[in-house]
N, C-alpha and C positions, 0 to 999 in steps of 0.2 A: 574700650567700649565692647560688649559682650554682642557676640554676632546674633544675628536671628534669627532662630531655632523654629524651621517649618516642621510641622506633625502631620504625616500621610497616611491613610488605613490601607492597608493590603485589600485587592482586589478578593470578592471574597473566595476565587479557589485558588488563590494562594493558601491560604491559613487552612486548605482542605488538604492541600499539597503538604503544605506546613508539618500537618498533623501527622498525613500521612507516612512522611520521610522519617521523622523521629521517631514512630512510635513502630514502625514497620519493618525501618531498618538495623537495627540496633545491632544485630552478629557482622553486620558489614561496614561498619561504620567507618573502615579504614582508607575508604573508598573515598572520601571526604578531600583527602590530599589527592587524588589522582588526579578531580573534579575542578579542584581547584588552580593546580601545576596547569593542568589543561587550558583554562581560561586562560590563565595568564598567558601560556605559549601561543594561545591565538591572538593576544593583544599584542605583541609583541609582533608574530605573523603579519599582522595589518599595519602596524607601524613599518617595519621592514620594507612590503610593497610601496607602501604611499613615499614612502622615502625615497625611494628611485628616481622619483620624478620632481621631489621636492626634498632637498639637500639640508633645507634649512633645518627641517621637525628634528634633526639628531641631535645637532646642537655640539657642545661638547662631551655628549655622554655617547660616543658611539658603540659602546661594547654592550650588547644586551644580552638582559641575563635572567634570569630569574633565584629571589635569593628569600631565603628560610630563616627567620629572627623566632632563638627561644629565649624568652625574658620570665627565668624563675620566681624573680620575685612577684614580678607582676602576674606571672601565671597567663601568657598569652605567646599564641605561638602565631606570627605574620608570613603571611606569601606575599613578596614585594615581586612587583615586576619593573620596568623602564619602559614598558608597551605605547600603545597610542593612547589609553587615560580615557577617561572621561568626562562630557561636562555636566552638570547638574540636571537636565531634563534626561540623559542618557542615563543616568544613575539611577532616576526615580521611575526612567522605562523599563530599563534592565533591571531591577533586584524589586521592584516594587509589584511589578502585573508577569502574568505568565500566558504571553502576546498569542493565543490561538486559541479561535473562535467554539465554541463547543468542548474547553474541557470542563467547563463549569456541568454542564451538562452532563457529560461523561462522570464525574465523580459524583452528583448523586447519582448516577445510575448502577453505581459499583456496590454488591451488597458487603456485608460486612468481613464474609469468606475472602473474598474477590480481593476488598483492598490490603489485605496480611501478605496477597502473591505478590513475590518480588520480582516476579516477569512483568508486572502491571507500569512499574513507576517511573520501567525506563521511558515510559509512552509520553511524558509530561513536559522532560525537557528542565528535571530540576535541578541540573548539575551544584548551581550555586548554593540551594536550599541545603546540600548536604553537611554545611558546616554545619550547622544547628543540628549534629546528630552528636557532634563533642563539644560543642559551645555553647553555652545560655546565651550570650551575648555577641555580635558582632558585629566592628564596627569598619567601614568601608572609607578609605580616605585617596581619593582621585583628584589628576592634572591632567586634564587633555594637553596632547604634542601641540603646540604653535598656541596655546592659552598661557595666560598668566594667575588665574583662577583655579582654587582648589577646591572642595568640594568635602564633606563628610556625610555620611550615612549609617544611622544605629538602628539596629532593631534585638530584642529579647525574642521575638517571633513569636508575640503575645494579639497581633493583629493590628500593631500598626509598626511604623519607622517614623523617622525622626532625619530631617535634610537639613545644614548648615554650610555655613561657609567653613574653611581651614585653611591650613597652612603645610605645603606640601614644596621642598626645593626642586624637584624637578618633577617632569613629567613620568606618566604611570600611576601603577594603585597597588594598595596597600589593603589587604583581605588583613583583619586583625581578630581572631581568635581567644574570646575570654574563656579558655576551658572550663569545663565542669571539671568533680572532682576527681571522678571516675575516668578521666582522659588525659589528667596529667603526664601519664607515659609517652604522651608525644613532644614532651621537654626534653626529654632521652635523643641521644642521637639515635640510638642503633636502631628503635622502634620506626622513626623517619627512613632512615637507611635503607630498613625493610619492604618497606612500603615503595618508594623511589626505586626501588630494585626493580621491584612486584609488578608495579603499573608505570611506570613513568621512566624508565630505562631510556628509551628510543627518542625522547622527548630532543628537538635537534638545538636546542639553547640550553648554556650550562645553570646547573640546579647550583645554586650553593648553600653553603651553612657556614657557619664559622662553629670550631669545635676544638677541645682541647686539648692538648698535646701532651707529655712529659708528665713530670709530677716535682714534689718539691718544689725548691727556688728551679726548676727549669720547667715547670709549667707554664704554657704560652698559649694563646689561643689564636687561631688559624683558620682563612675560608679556605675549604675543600668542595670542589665537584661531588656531586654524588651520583650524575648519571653520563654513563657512556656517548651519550647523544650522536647516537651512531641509526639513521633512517633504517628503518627493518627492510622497506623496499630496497635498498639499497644492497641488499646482503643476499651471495648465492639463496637459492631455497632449502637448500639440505641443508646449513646452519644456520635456518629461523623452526623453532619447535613450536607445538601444538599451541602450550600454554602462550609462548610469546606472540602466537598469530589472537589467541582469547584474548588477553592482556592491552596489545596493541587497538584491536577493534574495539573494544569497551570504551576504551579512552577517544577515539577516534567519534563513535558514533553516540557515547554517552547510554546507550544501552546498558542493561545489567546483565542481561546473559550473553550467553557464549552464538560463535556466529554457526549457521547452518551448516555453510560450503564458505569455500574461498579455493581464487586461484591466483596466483604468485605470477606474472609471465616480461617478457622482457621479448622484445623486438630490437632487431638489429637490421642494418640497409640504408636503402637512401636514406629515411628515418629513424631514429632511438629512441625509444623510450622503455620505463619500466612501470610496470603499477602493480597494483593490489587491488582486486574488487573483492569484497563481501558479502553473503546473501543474510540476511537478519531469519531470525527464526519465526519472531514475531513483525505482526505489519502496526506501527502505530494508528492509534486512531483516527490519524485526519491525512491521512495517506491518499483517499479519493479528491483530499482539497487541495493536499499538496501540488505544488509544483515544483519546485527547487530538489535540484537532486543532494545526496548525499556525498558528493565524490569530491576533493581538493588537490587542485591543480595547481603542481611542483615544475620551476625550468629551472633545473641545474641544482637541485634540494633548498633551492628558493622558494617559499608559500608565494603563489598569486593569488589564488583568490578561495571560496569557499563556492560548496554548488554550481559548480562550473558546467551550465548548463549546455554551453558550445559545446563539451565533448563527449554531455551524456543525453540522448533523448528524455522525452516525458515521460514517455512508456517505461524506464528504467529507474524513475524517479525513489525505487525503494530499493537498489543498492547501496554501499558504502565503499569508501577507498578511498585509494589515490593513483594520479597518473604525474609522472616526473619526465619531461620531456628534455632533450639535450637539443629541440632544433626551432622552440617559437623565444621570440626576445623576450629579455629580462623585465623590460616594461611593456609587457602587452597589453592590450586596454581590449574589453569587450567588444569594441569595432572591430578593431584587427581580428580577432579570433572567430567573429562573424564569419572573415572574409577568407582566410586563410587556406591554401592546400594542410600544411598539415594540420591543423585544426581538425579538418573532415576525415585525415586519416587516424588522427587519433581518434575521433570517435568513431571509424568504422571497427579499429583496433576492439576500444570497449565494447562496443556490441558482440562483437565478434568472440573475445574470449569469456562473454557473460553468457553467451548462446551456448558457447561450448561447455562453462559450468554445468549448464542447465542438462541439455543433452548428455554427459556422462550422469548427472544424478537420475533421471529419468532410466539408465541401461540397469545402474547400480540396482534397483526393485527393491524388495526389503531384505533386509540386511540386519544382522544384529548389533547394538551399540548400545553404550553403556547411560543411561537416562535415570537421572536422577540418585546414581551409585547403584543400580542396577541394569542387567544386561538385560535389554528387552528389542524386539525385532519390531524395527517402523523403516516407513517407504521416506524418506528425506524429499522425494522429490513429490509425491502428493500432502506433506507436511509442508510444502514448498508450497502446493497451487492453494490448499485452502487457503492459506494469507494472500499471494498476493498475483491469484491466476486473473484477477481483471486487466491486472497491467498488461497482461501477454496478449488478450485479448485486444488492449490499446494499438500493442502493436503491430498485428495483424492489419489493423485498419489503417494505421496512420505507418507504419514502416516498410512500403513495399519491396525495398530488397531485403529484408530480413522476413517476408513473410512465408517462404516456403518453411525454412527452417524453423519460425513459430510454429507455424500450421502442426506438425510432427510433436507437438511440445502440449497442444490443447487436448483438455481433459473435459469430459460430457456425464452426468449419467445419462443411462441406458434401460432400455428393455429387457438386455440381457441380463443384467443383475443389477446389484445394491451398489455396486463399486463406481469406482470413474475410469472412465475408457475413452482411450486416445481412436484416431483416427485408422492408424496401422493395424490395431487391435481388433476393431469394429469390421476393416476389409476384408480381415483373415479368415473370419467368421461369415463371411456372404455367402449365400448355398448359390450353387455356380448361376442360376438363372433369376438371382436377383442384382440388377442392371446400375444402382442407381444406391446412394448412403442416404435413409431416409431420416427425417428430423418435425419434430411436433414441436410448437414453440406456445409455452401458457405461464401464469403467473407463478404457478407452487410446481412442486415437482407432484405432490396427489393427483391434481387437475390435470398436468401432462398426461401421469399415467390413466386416469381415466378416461384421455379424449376419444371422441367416438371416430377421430381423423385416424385413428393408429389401427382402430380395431381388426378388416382385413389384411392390413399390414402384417399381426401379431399371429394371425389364424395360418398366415402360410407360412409364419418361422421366418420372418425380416425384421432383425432389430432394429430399432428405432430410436435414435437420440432424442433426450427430452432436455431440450433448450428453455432454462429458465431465469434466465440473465436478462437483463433491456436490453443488451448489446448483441446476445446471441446472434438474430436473426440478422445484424449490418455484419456480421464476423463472417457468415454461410455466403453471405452476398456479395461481399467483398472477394472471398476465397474460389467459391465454384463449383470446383472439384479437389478432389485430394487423388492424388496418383491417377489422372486420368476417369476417375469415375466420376460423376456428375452429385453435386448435392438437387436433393428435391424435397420439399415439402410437403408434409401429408393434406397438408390443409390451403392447400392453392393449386389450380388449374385442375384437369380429369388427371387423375391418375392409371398412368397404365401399365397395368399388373400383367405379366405373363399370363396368359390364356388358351384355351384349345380351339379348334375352330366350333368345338360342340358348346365351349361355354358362351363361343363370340354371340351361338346364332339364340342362346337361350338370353343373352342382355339383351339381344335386339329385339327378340319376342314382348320382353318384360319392358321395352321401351315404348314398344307399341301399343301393347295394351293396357298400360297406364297417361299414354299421350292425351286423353282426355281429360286425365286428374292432374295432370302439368299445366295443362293450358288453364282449369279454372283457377288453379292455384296461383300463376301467374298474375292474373287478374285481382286474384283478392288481396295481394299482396305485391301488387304494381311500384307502389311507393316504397317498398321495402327492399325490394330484391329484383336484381338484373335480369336473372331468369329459372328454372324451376328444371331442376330434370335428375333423371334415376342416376344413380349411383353405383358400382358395386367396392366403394371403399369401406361399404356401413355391414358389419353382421348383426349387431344387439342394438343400434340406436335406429330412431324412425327416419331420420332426419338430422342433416349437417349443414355450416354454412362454410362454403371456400372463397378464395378469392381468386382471380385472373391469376394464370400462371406468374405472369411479368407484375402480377401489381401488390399493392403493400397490404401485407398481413392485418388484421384487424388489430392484433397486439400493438403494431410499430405506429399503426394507425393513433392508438392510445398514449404512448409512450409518448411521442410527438407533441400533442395535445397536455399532456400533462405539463411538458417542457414548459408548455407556453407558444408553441408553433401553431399555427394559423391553418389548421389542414384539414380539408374538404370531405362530406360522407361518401365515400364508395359505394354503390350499390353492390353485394356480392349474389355469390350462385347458391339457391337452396337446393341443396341436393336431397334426394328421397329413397328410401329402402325399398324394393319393391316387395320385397318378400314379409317386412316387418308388418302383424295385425293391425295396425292402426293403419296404417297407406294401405293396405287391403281395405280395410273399413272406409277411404274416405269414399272407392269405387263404389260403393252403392247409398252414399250420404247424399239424398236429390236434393232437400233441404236447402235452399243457399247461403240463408243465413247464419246455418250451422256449418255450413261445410267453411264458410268464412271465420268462424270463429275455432275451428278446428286448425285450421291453415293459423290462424295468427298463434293458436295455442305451439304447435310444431315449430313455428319459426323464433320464438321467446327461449321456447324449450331449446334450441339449437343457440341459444344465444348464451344463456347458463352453461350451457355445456364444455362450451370455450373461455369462460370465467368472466362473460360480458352482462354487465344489467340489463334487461328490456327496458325502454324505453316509456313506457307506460306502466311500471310495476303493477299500481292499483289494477287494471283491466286486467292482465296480466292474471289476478288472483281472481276476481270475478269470473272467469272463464273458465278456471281451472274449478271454481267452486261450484259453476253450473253445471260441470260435467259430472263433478263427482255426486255431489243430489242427482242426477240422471240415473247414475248406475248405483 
């Protein structure tokens, strides 16, 4: 009886991916076997673990392996594995959809430039799609361990597959490779050989092939290993080289480029262990949704598990590696690692030498290195923060004993220049009678720079951080001070600037002789604002709105609100220039229902200014349009 053959269409940014991989990849196409040895060695990995605890899934086939079938005739080259298999909805989950939300998204948004760059595709997660860069064809034949059920899956990568039943002796899968013609060379041993050298050396399960020996009647044919399967972690640092740390990581994180940094380190003591962390160059696109880290956790060159979240924070979530412990059991289970001492030492371990990563690239500054076969001078470690300085920021909030040494690690612009400047850099620079690291927080960085909260800030030569992140202002808040110096806000509580007693006794004049046009203004603008009084943080605006030293910024106010958080209007302080011709004009406007609609016009104008809508746009513009027919 002829089984029955289910017909599935690809998800439609598969066949975007599809397109992509074939037609984008083609000089690297060799990459296809790394991709694929890869999977396999993680089904395999999975199988391994679950067997610890369940003796039965090995069965009689306890040697695992991964093994290389060329069939000339047929013109098909197979990666068999012995792994954990899979069963029929995992087959049409795995090879059918490309399970993360918004890439559909992200590729029409890539223009036609954009999808040629081959830094782009590591972002997708299409390790398996890369056989269809040497196959027209390929067909997929899976046993999940402890099933008696096989499974088949075809697809030409024309926009659909094709799901059956088969027939498989034991457990594992069978990747089957209908080469093009142009790819027959991977029927060749040596071309394989190459490639298993290149990328898959370290791989810890033996590769085989069968290959042929002698010639004549002593011609015989032979499985032989083709890879070392020797853990790169595992190996002093001075004989692992550049290429083999590139190599290792690609395979490891399915990236197509080369990694940032990495550090190599090994602990010894009460506790041992060894790892490898990696900083990626690029940050994939769904990195603010991710959670799962990158890192796979080794006891004894055992795989346990994958994104081993116990020993790496969130905030880290965009490293790669691995950590190889000699001291948690062989069957650990996510509880225990919960609960674990060293559990927590290893993951102080990773933080600790991912800190110190960071920290030497940030000393390094720019430095000359070779990009793209040419020598060109770039900062690694601010190539470092525009990808993925929100994370550090993460952890500033959420990692309190790593937050000192964050803090030293974050990067702002500034008023001083175009560039990003850390904390140390900004102190260095304070002219000795400025008290305090001042910080203006708005949507854009223009808006920053234009705020009217900065202006006598900038008049006496006090730079000023322009915080333009949602998170900035919970990062200041959480933090303080940096070295003992106090952070402050331009645009919250009186700010108090160094003075003489000649300047004290000139605000206090200009406080009193505009206390009349405070008190009205207070009044006409009761509902709006807490209370109304001079200012001297303002040179060129008429008018500013702050908030209570201790209370929440109108941005966080926003951001909150946007969330979806339930949070209440704050009344804030309209501050007034006394020196500015308009607040001069309002003292002899007797008018009240001018001098009312001047007062609402100032306080809108103070609301724009901070990147906030008035409330009433339409008046808003009638007010503005009666004054100007006025004049």
């Amino acid at each position: 009886m002829t089984a029955t053959v289910e017909k599935h269409v690809f998800q439609a940014e598969v066949n975007e991916v599809l397109s992509l991989v074939v037609n984008s990849l083609y000089s690297h196409r060799e990459v296809f076997l790394r991709e694929l040895i890869s999977n396999a060695a993680d089904a395999i990995d999975q199988l391994n673990f679950r067997s610890l605890t369940d003796h039965s899934l090995l069965g009689d086939d306890k040697e695992l392996r991964i093994e290389l079938i060329r069939d000339d005739k047929a013109g098909t080259l197979t990666i068999r594995d012995n792994g954990v298999g899979m069963t029929r909805d995992e087959m049409i989950g795995n090879l059918g959809t490309i399970a993360r939300s918004g890439s559909k998204k992200l590729m029409q948004s890539l223009s036609a430039e954009q999808k040629k760059d081959i830094t782009l595709i590591g972002q997708f997660g299409v390790g398996f799609y890369s056989a269809f860069l040497v196959a027209d064809s390929v067909t997929v034949i899976s046993r999940k361990a402890g099933s008696a059920d096989s499974w088949q899956w075809t697809s030409q990568a024309k926009g659909d597959f094709e799901v059956q039943k088969a027939e498989r002796a034991g457990r594992g899968t069978d990747v089957i490779l209908h080469l093009k013609d142009d790819a027959k060379e991977y029927l060749n041993e040596w071309p394989v050989r190459e490639v298993i050298g290149k990328y898959s050396d370290y791989v810890r399960w033996p590769i085989r092939m069968e290959v042929e020996r002698g010639g004549g009647d002593e011609k015989k044919t032979e499985w032989t290993t083709l890879n070392q399967a020797r853990a790169i972690w595992t190996k002093p640092k001075g004989e692992v080289t550049d290429a083999q740390h590139h190599e290792f990581y690609k395979s490891l994180s399915h990236d197509w480029t080369e990694p940032l940094a990495w550090t190599h380190f090994k602990v010894e003591g009460t506790h041992e262990l060894t790892g490898l962390i990696y900083l990626p160059q690029k940050a994939p696109f769904d990195l603010v949704e991710r959670k799962k880290s990158g890192v796979k956790l080794f006891v004894k060159r055992v795989f346990i598990m994958d994104d081993a979240q116990e020993i790496v924070p969130e905030w880290l979530r965009f490293v790669k590696g691995v950590v190889d412990s000699e001291d948690l059991p062989l069957n650990v289970s996510r509880e225990i690692l919960q609960k674990d001492a060293t559990t927590r030492f290893i993951k102080k371990q990773v933080v600790g030498k991912t800190l110190t990563l960071l920290e030497e690239l940030a000393a390094e500054g720019e430095t000359e290195r070779e990009v793209d076969g040419e020598k060109k001078k770039v900062d690694r470690f601010l190539q470092f923060w525009g990808e993925f300085g929100r994370m550090l920021k993460e952890g500033v909030y959420h990692d309190v004993d790593s937050r000192d040494r964050l803090a030293k690690l974050l990067r702002f612009r500034s008023t001083h220049d175009d560039g990003w400047h850390g904390f140390a850099a900004y102190k260095a620079r304070m002219p000795a009678d400025q008290k305090a690291i001042y910080y203006v927080a708005a949507d854009s960085l223009p808006t920053a720079k234009s705020s009217p909260h900065i202006e006598s800030l900038k008049k006496r030569g006090f730079e000023v951080l322009l915080l333009t992140d949602p998170i900035d202002e919970w990062i200041v808040d959480a933090l303080r001070q940096f070295d003992e110096v106090p952070f402050t806000s331009a645009a919250k509580g009186a700010l108090e600037l160094p003075e003489s007693d000649e300047q004290k006794q000139q605000k206090e004049a200009k406080q009193k002789e505009l206390a009349p046009v405070t008190e009205r203004m207070q009044k006409a603008l009761d509902q709006h604002v807490k209370t109304v009084r001079v200012t001297d943080r303002l040179t060129d605006s008429p008018a500013c709105l702050v908030s209570d030293e201790h209370g929440m910024s109108a941005r966080q106010e926003r951001v909150l609100r946007e969330a979806g958080h339930d949070v209440p209007v704050q009344k804030r302080i309209l501050e007034l220039n006394a020196d500015h011709p308009v607040v001069k004009k309002l003292q002899d406007l007797g008018d009240d229902t001018a001098f009312a609609d001047w007062s609402a016009l100032l306080y809108d104008q103070a609301l724009l200014a901070e990147g906030t809508l008035p409330a009433d746009p339409a008046a808003f513009t009638r007010r503005l349009t009666a004054l100007m027919q006025k004049a």
